[in-house]
Backbone as a printed PyTorch tensor [residue, N CA C, xyz], in Angstrom:
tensor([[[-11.6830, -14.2860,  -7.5370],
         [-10.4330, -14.4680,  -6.8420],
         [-10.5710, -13.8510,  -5.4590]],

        [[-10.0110, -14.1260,  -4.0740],
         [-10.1120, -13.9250,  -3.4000],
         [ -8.4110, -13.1090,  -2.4920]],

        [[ -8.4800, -12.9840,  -1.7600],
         [ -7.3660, -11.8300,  -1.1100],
         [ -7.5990, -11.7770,   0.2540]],

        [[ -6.4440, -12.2120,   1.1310],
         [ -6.1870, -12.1200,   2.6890],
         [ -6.0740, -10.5730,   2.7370]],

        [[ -6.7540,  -9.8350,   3.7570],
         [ -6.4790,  -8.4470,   4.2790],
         [ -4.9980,  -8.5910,   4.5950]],

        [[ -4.6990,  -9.3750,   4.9180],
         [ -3.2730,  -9.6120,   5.6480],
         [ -2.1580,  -9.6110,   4.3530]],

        [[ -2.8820,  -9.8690,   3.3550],
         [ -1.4110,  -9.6910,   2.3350],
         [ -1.6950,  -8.3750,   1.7080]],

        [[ -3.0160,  -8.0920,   1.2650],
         [ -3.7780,  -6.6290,   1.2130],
         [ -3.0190,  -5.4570,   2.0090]],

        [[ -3.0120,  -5.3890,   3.3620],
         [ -2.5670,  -4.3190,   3.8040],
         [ -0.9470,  -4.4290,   3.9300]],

        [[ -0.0210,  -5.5530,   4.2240],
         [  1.1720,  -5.7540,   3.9140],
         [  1.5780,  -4.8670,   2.6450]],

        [[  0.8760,  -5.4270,   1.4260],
         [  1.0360,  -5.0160,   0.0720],
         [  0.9760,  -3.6060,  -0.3480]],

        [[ -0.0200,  -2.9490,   0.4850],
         [ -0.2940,  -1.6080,  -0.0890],
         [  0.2170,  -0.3510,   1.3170]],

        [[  1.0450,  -0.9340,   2.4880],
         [  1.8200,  -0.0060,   3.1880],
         [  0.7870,   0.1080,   4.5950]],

        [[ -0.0850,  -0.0680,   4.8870],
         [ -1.1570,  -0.0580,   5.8880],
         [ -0.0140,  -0.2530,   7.0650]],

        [[ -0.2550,   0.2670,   7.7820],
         [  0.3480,   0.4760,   9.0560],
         [ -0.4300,  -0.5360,  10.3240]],

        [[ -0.8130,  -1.4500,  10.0480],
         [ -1.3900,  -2.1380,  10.8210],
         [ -1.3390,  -3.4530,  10.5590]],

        [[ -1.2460,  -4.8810,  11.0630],
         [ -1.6620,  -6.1290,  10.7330],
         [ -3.0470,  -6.5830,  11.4350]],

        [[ -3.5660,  -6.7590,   9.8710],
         [ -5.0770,  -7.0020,  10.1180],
         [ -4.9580,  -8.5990,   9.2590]],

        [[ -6.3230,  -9.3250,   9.6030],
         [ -6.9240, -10.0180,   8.6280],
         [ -7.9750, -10.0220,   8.3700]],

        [[ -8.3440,  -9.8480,   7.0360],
         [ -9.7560,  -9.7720,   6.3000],
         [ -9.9890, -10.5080,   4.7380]],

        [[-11.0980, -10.5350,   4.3680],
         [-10.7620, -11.3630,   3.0770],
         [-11.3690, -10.7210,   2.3720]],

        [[-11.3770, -10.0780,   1.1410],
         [-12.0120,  -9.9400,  -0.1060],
         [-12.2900, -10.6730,  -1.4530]],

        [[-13.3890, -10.4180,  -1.9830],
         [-13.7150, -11.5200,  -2.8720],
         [-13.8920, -10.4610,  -4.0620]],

        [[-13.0930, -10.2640,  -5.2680],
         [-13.5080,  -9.9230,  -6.8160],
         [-14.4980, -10.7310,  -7.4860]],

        [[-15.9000, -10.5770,  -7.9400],
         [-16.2220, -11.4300,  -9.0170],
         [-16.2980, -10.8970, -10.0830]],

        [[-15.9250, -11.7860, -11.3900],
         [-16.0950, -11.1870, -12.6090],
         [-16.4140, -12.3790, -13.7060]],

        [[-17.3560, -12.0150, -14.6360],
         [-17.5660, -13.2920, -15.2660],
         [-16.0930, -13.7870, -16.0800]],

        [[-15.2210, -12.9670, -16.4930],
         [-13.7670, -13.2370, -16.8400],
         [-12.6080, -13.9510, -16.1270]],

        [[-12.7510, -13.2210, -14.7310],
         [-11.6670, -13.6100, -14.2600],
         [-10.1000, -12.6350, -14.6020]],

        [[-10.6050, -11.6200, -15.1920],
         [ -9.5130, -10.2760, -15.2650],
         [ -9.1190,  -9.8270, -14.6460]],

        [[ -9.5730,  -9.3170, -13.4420],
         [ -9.0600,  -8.6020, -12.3850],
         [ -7.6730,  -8.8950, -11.4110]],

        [[ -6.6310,  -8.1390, -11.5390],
         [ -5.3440,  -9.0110, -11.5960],
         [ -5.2450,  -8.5400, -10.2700]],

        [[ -5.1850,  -9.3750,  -9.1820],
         [ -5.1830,  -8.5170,  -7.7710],
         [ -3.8770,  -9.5470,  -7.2340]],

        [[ -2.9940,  -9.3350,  -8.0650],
         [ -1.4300, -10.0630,  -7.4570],
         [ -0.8520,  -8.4590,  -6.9740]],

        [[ -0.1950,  -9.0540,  -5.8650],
         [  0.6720,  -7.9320,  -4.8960],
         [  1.9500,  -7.8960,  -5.3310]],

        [[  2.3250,  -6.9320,  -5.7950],
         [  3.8080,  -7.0490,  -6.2860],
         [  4.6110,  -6.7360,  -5.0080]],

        [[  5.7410,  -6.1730,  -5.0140],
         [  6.5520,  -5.9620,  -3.8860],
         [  5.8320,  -4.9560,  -2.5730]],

        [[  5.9200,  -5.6400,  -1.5340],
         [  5.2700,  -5.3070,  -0.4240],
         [  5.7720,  -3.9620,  -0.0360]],

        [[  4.8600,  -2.8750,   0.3570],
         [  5.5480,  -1.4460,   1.1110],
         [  5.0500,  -1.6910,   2.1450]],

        [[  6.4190,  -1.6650,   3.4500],
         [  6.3120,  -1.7520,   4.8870],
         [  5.6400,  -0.2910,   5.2700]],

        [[  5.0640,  -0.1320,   6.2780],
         [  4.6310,   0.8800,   6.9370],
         [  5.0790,   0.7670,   8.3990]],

        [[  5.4610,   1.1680,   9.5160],
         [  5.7400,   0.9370,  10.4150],
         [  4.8190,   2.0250,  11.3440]],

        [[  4.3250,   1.4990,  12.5410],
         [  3.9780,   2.2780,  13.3870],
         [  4.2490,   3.9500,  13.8310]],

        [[  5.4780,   3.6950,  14.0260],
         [  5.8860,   5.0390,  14.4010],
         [  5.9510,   5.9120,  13.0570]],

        [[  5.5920,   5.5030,  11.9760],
         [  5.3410,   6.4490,  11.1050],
         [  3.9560,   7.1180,  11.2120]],

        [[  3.3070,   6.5390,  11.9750],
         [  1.7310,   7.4580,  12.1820],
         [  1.8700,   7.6530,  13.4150]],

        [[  2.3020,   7.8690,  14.4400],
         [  2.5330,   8.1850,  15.7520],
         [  2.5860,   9.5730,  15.9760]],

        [[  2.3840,  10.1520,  16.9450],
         [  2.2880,  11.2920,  17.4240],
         [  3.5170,  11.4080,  18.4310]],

        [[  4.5900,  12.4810,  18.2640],
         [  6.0750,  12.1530,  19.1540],
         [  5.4240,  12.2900,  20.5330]],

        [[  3.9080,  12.6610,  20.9880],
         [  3.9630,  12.8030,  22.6110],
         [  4.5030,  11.1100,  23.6490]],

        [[  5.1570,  11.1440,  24.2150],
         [  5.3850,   9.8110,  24.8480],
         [  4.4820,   9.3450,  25.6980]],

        [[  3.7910,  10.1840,  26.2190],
         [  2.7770,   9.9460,  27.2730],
         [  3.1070,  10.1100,  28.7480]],

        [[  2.0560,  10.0530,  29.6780],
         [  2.2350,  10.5690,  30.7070],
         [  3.6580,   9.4230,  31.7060]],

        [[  3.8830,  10.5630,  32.4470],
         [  4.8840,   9.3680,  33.2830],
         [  4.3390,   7.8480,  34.3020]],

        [[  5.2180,   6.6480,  34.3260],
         [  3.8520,   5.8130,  34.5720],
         [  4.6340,   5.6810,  36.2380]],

        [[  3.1250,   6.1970,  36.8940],
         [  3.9150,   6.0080,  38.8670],
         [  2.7190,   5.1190,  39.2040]],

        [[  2.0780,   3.8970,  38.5790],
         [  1.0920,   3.1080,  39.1590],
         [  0.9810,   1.7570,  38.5950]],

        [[  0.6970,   0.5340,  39.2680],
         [  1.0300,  -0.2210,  38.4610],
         [ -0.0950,  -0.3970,  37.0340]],

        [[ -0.1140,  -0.9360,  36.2030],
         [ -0.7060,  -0.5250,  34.7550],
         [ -0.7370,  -2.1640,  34.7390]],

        [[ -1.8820,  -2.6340,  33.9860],
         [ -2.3670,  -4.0800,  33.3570],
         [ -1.4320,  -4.3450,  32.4190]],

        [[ -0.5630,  -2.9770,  31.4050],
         [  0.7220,  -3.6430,  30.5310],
         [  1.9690,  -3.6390,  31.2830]],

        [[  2.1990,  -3.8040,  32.2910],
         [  3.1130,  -3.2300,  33.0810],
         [  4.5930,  -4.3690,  33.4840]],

        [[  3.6210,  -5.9830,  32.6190],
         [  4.7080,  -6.7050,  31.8260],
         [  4.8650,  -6.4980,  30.7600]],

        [[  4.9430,  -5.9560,  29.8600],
         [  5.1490,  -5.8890,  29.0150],
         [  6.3050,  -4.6460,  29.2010]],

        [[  5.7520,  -3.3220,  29.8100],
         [  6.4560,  -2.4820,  29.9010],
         [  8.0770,  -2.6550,  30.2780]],

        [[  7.9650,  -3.3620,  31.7540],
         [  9.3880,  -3.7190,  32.0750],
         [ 10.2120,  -4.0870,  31.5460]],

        [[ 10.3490,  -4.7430,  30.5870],
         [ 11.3260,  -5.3840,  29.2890],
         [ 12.1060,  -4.1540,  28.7150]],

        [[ 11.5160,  -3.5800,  28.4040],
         [ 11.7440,  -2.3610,  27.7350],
         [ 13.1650,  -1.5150,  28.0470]],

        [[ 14.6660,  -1.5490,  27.2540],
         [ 15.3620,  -1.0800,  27.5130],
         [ 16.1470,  -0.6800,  26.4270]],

        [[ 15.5600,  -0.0530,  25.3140],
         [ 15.8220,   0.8640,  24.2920],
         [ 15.0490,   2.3700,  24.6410]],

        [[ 15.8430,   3.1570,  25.6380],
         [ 15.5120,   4.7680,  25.6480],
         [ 14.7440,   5.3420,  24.3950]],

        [[ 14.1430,   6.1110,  24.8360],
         [ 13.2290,   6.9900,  23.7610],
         [ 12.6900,   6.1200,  22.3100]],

        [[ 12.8960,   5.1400,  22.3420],
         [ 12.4740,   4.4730,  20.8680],
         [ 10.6610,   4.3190,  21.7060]],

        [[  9.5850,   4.3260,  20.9470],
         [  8.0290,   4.1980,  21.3280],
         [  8.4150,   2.3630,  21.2940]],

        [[  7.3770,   1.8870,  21.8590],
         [  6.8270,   0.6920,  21.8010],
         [  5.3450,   0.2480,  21.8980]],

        [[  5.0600,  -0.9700,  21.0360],
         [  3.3340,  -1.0050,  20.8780],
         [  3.6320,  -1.8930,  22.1090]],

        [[  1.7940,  -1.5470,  22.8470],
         [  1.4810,  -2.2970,  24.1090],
         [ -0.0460,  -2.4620,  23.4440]],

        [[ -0.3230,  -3.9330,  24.0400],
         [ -1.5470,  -3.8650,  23.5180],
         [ -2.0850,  -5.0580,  24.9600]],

        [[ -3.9580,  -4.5530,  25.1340],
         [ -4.1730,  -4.7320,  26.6530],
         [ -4.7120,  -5.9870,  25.9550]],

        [[ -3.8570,  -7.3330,  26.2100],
         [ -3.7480,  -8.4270,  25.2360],
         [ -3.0660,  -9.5120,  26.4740]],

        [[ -4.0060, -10.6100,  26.9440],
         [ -2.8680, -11.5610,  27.6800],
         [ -1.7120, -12.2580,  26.8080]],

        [[ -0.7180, -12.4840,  27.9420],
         [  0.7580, -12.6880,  26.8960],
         [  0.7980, -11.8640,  25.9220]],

        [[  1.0080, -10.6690,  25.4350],
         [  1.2350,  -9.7470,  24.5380],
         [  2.5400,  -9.1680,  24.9810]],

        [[  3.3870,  -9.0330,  24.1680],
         [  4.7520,  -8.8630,  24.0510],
         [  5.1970,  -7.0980,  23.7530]],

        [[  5.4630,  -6.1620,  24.1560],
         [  6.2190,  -5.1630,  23.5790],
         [  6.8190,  -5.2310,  22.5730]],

        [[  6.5400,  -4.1620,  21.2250],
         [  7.1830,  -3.7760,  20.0510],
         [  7.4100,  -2.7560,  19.7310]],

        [[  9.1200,  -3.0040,  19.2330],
         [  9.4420,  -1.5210,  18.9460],
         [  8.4440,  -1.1960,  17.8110]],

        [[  8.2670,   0.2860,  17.9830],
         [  7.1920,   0.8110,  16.7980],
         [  7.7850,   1.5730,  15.7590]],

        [[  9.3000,   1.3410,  15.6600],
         [ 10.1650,   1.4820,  14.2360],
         [ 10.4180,   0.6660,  13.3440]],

        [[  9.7590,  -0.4830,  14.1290],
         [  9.5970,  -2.0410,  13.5320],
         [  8.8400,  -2.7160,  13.2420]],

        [[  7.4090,  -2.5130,  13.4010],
         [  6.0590,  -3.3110,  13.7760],
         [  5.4120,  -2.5600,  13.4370]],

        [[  4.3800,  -2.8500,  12.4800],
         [  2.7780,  -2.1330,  12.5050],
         [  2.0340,  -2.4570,  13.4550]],

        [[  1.1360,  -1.5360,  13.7390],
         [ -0.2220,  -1.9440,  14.7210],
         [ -0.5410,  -3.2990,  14.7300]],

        [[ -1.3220,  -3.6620,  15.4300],
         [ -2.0090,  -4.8840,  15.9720],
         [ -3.0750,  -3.9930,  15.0620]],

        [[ -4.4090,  -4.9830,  14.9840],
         [ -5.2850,  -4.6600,  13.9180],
         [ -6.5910,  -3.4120,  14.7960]],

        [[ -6.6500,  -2.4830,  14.4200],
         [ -7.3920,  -1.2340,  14.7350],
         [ -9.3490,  -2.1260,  14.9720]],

        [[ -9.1320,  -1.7490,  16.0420],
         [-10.6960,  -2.7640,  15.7660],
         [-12.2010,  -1.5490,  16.5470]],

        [[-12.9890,  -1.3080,  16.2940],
         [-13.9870,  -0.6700,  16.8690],
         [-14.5140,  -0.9770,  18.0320]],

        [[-13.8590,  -1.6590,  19.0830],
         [-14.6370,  -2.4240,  19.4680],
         [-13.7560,  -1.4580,  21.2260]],

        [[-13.2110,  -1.1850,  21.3390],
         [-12.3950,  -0.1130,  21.6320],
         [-10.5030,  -0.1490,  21.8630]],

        [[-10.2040,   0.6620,  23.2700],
         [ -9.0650,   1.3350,  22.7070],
         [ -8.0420,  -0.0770,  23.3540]],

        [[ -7.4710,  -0.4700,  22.7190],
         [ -6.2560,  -0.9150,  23.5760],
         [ -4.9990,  -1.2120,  22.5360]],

        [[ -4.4510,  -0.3030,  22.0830],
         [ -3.4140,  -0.1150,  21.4360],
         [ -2.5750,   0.7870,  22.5760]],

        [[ -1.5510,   0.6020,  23.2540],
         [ -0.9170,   2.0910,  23.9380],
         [  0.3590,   1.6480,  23.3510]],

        [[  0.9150,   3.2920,  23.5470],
         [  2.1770,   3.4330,  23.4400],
         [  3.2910,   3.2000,  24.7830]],

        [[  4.5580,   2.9180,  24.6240],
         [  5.1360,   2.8030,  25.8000],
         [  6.5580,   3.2500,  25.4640]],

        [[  7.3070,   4.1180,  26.1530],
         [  8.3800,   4.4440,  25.8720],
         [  9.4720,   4.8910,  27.3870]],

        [[ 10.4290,   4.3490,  27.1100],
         [ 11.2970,   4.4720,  28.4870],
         [ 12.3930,   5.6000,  28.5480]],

        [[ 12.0730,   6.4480,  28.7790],
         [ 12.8600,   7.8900,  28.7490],
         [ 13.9940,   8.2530,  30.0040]],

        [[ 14.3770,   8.8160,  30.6330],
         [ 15.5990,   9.4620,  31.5640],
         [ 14.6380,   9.4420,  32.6400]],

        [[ 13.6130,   9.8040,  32.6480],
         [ 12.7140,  10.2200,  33.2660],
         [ 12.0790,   9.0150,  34.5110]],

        [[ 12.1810,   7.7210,  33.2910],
         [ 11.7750,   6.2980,  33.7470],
         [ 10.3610,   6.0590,  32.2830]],

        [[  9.2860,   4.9330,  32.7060],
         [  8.6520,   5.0610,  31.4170],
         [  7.5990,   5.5160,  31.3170]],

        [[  7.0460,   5.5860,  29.9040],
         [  5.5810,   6.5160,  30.0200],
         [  4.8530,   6.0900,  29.5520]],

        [[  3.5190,   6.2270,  29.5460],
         [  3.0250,   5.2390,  28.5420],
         [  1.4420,   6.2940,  28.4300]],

        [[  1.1470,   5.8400,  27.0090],
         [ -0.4880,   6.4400,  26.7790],
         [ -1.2040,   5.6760,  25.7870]],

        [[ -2.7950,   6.0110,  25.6150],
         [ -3.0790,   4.9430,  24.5490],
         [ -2.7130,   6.0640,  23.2460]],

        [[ -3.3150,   5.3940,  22.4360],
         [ -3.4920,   5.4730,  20.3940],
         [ -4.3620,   6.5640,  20.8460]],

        [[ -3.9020,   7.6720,  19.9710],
         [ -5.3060,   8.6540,  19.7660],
         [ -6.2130,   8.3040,  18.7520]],

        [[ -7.8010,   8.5700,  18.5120],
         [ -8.3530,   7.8760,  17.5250],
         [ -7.8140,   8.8820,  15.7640]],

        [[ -7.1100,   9.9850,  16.0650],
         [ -6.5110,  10.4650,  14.8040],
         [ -5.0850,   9.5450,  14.2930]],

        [[ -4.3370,   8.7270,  15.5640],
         [ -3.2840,   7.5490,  15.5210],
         [ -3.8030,   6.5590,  14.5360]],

        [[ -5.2580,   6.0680,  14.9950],
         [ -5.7310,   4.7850,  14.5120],
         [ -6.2540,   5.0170,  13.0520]],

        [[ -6.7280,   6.5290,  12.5980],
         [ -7.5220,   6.8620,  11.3620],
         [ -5.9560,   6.3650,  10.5340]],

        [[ -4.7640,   7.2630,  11.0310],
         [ -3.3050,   7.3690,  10.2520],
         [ -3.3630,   5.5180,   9.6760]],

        [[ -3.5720,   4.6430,  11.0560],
         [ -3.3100,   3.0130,  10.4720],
         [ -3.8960,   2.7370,   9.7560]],

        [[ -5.3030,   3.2330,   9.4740],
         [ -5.9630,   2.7810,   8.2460],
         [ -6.0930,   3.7490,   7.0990]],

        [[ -4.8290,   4.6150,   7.0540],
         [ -5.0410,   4.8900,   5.8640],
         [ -5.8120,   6.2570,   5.4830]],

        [[ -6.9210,   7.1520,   6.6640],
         [ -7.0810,   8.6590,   6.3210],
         [ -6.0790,   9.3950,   6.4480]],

        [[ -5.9650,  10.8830,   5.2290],
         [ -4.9580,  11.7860,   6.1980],
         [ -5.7490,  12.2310,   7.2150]],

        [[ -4.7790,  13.1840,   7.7560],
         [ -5.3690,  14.3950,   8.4500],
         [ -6.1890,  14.9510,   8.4360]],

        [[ -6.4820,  15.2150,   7.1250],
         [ -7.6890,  16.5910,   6.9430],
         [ -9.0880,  15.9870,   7.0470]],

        [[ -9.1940,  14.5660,   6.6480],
         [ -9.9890,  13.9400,   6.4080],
         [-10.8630,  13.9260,   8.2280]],

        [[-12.3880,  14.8160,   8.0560],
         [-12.7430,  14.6790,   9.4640],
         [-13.8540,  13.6130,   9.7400]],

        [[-14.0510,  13.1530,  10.8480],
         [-14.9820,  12.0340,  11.6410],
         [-16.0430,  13.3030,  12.3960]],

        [[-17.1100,  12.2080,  12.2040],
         [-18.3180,  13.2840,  12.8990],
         [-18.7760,  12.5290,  14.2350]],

        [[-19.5520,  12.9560,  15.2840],
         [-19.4570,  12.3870,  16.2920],
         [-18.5930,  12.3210,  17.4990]],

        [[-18.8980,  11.9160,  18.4630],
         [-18.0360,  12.0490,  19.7870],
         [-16.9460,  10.7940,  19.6300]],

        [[-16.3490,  10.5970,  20.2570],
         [-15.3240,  10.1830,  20.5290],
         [-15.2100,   8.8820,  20.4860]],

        [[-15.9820,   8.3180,  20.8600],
         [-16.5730,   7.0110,  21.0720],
         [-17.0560,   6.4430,  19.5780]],

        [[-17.5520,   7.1050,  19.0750],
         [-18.6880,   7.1140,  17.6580],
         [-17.2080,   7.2890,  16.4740]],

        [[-16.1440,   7.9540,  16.6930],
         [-15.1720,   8.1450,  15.9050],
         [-14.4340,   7.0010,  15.8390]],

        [[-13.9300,   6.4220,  17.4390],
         [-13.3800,   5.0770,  17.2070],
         [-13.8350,   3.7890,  16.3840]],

        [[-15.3930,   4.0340,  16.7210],
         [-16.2310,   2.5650,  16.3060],
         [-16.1190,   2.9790,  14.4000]],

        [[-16.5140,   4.1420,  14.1380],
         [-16.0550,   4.2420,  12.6930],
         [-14.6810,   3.9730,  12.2850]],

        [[-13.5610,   4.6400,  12.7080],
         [-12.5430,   4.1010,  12.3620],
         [-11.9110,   2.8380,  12.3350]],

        [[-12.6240,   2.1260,  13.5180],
         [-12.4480,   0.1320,  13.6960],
         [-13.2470,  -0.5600,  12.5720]],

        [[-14.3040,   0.4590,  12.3960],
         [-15.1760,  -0.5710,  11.3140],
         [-14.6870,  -0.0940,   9.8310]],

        [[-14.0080,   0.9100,   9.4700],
         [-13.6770,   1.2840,   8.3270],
         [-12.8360,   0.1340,   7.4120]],

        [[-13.2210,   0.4920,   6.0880],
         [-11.6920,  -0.3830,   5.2540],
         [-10.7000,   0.3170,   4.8180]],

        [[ -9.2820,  -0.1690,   5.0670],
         [ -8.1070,   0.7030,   4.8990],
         [ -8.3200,   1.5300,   3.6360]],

        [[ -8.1390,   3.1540,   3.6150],
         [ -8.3410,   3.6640,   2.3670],
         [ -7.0650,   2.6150,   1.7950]],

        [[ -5.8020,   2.8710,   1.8560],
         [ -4.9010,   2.1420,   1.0250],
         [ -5.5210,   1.1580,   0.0090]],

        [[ -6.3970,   0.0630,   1.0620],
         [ -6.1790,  -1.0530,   0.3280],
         [ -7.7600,  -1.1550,  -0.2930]],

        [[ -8.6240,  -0.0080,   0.0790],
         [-10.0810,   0.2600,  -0.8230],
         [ -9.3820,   0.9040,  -2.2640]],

        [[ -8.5590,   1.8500,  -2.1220],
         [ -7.5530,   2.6520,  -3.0100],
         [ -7.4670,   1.7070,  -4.1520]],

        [[ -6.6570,   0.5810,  -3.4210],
         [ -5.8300,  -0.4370,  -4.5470],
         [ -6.8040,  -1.4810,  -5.2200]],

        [[ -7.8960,  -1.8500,  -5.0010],
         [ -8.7290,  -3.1890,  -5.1890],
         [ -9.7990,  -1.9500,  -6.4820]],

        [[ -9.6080,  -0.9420,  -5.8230],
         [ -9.9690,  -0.0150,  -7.0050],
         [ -9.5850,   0.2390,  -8.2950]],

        [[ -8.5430,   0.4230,  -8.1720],
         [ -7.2850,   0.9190,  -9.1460],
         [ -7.3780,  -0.5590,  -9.8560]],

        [[ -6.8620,  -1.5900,  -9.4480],
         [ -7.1060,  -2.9180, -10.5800],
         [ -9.0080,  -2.9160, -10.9330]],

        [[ -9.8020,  -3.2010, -10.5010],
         [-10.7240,  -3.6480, -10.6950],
         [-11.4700,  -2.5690, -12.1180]],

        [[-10.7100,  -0.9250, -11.8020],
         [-10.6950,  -0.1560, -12.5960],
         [-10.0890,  -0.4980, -13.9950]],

        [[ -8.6960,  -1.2320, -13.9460],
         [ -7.7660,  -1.1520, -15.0500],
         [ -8.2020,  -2.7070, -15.6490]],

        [[ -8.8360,  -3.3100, -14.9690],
         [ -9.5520,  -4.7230, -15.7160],
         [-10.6190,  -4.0560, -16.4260]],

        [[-11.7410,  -3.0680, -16.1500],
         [-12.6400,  -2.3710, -16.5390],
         [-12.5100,  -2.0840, -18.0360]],

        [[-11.3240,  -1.3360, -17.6510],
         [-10.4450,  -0.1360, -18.8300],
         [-10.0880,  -1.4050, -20.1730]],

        [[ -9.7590,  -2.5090, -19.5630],
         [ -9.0480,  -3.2820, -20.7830],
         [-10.4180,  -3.9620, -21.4900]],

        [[-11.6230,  -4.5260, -20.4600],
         [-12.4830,  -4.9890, -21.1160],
         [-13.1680,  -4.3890, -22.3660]],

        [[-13.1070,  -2.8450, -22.2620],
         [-13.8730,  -1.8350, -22.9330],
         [-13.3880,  -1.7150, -24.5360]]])
């Protein structure tokens, strides 16, 4: 049986929209990998409250930015032609990719707006490490691991069934 990353990470709370596919084989056909009711994750649940620096230059998201007229709520910017601003109380990530950074945040404060990118501890949160969990390597070497990683969540879950098909065969 096979499985869209895209209903995969929907299903198991992933804070990001990705697509990927996984394939179960089993000479049975046991392995029950139906998604029951979907847990949303939203961006700003892995976010860091810094808003980012104040923006006094023009910026490559800087359509996107202007739209923007919900005070202090974050918004995803992503360095994406035609890419649209999202509130990030509403929207998961765009899909975390190794390839590098262009996820930023954007938020329009008293101040005027601010904007910064994803820290790569932001992007570990979308796929699913906690905190404690550390990356070795510089900075660069942390992103490309975390872009190439598979969501713990949804390694978690393909586990947990493939386990409990295991358990019943026995």
């Amino acid at each position: 049986m096979t499985l869209t990353m895209t209903d995969l990470f929907s299903g198991v709370g992933a804070a990001q929209r990705r697509i990927r596919y996984f394939a179960v084989f089993t000479r049975n056909g046991n392995v029950d990998l139906t998604i029951c009711e979907p847990k949303r994750t939203h961006a700003l649940d892995i976010l860091d409250p810094n808003p980012g620096k104040l923006v006094t230059r023009t910026l490559y998201v800087a359509d996107q930015i202007e739209p923007i007229t919900a005070r202090d709520t974050p918004h995803l910017v992503t360095y994406r032609r035609n890419a649209k601003a999202r509130r990030a109380d509403t929207h998961p990530l765009a899909t975390i990719t190794a390839g590098g950074n262009h996820h930023g945040i954007a938020t329009l404060t008293d101040d005027g707006p601010r904007f910064r990118m994803l820290t790569n501890r932001e992007c570990a949160r979308g796929q699913g490490f906690p905190d404690t969990y550390e990356f070795v390597g510089n900075a660069k070497d942390v992103k490309k691991q975390i872009g190439n990683a598979i969501s713990v969540d949804a390694a978690r879950w393909i586990d947990g069934r493939v386990k409990t098909a295991l358990g019943a065969a026995a």
